[in-house]
TORNU-955593 format. One line per field, with one value per residue (C-alpha): x, y, z; residue number from 1. Coordinates in nm, 4 decimals, decimal comma, padded with zeros to 6 digits. Last residue first. Layout:
xx: [X; ...]
yy: [Y; ...]
zz: [Z; ...]
num: [NUM; ...]
//
This chain:
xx: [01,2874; 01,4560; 01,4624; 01,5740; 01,5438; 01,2237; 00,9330; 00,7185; 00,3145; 00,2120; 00,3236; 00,0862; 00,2801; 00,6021; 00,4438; 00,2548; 00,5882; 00,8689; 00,8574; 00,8388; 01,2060; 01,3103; 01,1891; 01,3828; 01,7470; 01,7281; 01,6866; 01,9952; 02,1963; 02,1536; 02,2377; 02,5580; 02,6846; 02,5071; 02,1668; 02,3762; 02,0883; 01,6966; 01,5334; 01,1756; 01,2650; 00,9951; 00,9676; 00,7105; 00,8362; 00,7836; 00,8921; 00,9857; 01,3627; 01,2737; 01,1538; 01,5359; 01,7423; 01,5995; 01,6283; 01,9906; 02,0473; 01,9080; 02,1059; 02,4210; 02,5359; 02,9737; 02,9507; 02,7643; 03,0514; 03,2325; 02,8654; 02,7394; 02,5284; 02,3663; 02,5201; 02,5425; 02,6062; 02,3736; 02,1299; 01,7381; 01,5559; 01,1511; 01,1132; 00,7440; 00,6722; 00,3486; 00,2713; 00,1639; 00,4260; 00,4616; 00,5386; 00,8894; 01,0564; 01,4151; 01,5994; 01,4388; 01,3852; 01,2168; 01,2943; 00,9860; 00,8977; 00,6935; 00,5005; 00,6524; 00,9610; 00,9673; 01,1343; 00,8636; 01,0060; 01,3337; 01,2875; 01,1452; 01,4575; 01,6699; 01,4410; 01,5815; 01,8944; 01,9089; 01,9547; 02,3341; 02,6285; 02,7150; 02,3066; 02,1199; 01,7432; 01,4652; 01,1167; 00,9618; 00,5477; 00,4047; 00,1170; -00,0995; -00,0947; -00,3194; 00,0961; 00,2832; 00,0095; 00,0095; 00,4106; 00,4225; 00,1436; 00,3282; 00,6271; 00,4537; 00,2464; 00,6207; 00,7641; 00,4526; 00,5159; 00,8675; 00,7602; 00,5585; 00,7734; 00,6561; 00,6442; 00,2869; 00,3078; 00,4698; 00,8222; 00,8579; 00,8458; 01,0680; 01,3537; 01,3207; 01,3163; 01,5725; 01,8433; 01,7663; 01,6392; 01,6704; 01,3975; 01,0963; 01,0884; 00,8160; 00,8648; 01,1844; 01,0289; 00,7375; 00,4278; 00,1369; -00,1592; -00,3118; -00,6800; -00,7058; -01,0180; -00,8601; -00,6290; -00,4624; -00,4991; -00,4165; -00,1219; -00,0057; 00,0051; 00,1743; 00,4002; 00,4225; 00,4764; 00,7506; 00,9602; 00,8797; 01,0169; 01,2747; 01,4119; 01,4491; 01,4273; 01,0845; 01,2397; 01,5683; 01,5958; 01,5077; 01,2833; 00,9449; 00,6884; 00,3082; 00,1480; -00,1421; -00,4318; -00,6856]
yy: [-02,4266; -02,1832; -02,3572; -02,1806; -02,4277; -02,1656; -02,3770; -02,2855; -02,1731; -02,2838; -02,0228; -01,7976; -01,5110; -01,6120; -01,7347; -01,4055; -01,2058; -01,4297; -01,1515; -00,8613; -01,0490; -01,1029; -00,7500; -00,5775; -00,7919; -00,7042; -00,3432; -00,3339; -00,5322; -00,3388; -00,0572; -00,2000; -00,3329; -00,1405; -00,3184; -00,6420; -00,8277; -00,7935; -01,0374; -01,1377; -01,3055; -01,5092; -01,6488; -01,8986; -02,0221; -01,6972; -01,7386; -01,4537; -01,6254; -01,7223; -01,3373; -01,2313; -01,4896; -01,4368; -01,0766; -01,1255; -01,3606; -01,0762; -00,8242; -00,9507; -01,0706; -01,0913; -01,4471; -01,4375; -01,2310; -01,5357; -01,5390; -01,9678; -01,8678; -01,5343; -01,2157; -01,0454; -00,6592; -00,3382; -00,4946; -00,4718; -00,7501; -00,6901; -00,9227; -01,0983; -01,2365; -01,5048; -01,5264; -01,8227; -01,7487; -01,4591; -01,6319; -01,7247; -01,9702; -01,9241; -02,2024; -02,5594; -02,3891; -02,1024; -01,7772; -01,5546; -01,4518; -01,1948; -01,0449; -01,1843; -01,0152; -00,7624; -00,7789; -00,5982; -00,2526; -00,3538; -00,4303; -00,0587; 00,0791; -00,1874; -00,0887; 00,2556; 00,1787; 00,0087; -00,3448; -00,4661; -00,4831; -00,1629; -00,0830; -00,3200; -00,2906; -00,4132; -00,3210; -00,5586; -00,7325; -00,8467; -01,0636; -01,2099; -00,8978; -00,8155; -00,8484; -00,5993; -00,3472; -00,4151; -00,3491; -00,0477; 00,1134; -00,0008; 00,2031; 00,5578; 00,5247; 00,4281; 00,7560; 00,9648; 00,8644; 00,9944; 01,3452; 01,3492; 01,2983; 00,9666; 00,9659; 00,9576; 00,6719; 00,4654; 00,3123; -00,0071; 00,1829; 00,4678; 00,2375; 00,0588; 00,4183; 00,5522; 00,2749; 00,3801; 00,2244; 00,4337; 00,6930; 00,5708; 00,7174; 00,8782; 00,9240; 00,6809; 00,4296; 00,4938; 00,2044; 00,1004; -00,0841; -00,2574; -00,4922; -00,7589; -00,8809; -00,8927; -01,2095; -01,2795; -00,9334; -00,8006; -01,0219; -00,8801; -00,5128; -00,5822; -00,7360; -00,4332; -00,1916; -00,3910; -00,3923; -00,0486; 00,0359; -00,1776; -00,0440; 00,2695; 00,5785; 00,6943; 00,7473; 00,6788; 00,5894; 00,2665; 00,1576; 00,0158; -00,1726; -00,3063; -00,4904; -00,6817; -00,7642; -01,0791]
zz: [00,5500; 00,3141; -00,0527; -00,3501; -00,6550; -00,8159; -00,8196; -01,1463; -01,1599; -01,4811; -01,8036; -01,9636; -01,8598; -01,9766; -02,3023; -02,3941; -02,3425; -02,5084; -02,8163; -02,5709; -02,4136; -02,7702; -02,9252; -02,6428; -02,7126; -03,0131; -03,0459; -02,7733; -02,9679; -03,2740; -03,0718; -02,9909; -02,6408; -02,4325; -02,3955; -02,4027; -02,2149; -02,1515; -01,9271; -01,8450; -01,5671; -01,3428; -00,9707; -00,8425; -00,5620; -00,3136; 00,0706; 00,1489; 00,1481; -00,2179; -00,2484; -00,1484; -00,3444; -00,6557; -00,6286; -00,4993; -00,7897; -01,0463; -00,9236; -00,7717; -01,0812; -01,0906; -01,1307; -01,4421; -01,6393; -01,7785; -01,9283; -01,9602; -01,6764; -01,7877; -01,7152; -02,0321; -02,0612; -02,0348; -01,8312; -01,7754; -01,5727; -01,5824; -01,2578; -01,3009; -00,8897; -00,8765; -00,5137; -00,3289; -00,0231; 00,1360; 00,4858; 00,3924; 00,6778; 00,8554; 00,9940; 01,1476; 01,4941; 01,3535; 01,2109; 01,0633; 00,6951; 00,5615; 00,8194; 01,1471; 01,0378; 00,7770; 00,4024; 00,2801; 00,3792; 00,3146; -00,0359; -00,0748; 00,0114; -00,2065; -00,5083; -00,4468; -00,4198; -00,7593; -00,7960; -00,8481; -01,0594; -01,0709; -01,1686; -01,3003; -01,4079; -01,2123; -01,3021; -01,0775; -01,1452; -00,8346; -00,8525; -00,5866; -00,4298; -00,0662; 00,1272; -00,1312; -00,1005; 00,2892; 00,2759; 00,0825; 00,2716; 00,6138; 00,4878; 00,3964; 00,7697; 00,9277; 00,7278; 00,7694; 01,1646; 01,1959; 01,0140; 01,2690; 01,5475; 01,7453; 02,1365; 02,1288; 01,8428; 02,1585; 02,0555; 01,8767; 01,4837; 01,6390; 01,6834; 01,3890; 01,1812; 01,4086; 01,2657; 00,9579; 00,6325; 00,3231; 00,2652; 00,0230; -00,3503; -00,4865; -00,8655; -00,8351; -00,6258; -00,8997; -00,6984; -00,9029; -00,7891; -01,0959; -01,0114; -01,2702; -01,3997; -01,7721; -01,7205; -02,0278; -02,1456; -01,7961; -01,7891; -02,1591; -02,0089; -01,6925; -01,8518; -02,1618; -01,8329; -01,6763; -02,0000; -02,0572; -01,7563; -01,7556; -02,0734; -01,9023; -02,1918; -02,0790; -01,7174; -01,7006; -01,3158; -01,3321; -00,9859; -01,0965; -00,9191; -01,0668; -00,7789; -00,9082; -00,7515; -00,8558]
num: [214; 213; 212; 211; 210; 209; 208; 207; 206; 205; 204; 203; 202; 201; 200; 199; 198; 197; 196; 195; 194; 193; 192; 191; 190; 189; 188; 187; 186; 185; 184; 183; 182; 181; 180; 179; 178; 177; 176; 175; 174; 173; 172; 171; 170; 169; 168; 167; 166; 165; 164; 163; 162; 161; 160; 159; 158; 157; 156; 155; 154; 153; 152; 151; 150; 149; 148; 147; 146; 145; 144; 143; 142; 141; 140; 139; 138; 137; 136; 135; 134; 133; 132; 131; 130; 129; 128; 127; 126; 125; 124; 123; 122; 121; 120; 119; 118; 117; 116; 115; 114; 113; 112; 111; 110; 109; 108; 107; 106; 105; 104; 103; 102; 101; 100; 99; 98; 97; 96; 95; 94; 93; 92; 91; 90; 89; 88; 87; 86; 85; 84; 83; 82; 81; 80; 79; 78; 77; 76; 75; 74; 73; 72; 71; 70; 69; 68; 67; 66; 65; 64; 63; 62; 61; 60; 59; 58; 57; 56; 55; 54; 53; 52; 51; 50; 49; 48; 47; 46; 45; 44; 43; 42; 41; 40; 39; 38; 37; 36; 35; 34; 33; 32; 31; 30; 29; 28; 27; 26; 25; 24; 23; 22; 21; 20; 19; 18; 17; 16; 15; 14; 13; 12; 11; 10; 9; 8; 7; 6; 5; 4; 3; 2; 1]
//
């Protein structure tokens, strides 16, 4: 069994994601000690932003490819292959303005790759990524949750959501963290929940998320 181990806060030892995302990846491994960990630091080693050049240069002859052109498409078929040989990906995803961070966002697009990971057919788009389990480590300094006045204004974890239902993953999992800046006290409680609800979430069946995309 591989794991893909992902994390994109910017804090570094003070991201709560992070450590969120690391104590996952910790309890799967104790529930399921064969693992195999690949770890990818978007902030560490981040991947350049999508550019038009990049598509270009990806359908052109490689002799026609600068090298600094063809580290990029090398870089970005590495990210994609260790996201294709996972059967579980584990996200540190914190939220930034409302959204995921940039750097997630480069490495989403990477993945997000016709003919690998989904394809458009006559009855609408299909995932092709499918029978994946996907562990988002959800960090946020105020509360977002349905019953929030604030929910509507989450375009983090709903775009996440949205994005590896449209790959065509079912089985999609928040370990979530709320209120971080809303008091210390808060913040201390909110961790020791989500680490609390640790053993469970990973020990859970495989779920169907209620995205649907032909």
């Amino acid at each position: 069994m591989k794991l893909l181990h992902i994390d994109s806060g910017i804090l570094g030892t003070a991201s709560v994601s992070r450590q969120l995302s690391g104590n996952a990846v910790a309890e799967w491994r104790l529930q399921h000690p064969n693992t195999e960990v690949v770890y990818r630091d978007l902030v560490a080693q981040p991947l350049t932003h999508l550019a038009g050049e990049q598509l270009f240069a990806a359908a052109a002859d490689p002799s026609q490819q600068s090298p600094e052109m063809q580290a990029i498409l090398a870089e970005s078929e590495k990210a994609l292959q260790e996201f294709l040989d996972a059967d579980i990906v584990v996200i540190g995803a914190p939220m930034y303005n409302f959204g995921v961070p940039s750097q997630l966002k480069a490495w989403i697009d990477r993945i997000a790759i016709k003919g690998k990971t989904f394809a458009y057919t006559e009855y609408g788009p299909k995932g092709l990524a499918g029978g994946k389990t996907v562990i988002i480590a959800s960090a946020r300094g105020g509360f977002y949750g349905a019953a929030s006045p604030a929910a509507a204004w989450d375009h983090q974890e709903a775009y996440l959501k949205t994005m590896f239902g449209f790959l065509g993953v079912t089985d999609i999992r928040f370990l979530r963290a709320e209120g971080l800046n809303v008091s210390p006290e808060q913040k201390q409680r909110a961790i020791h929940e989500a680490n609390g609800s640790l053993a469970n979430l990973i020990a859970a069946e495989a779920r169907t998320t209620q995205a649907s995309f032909g």
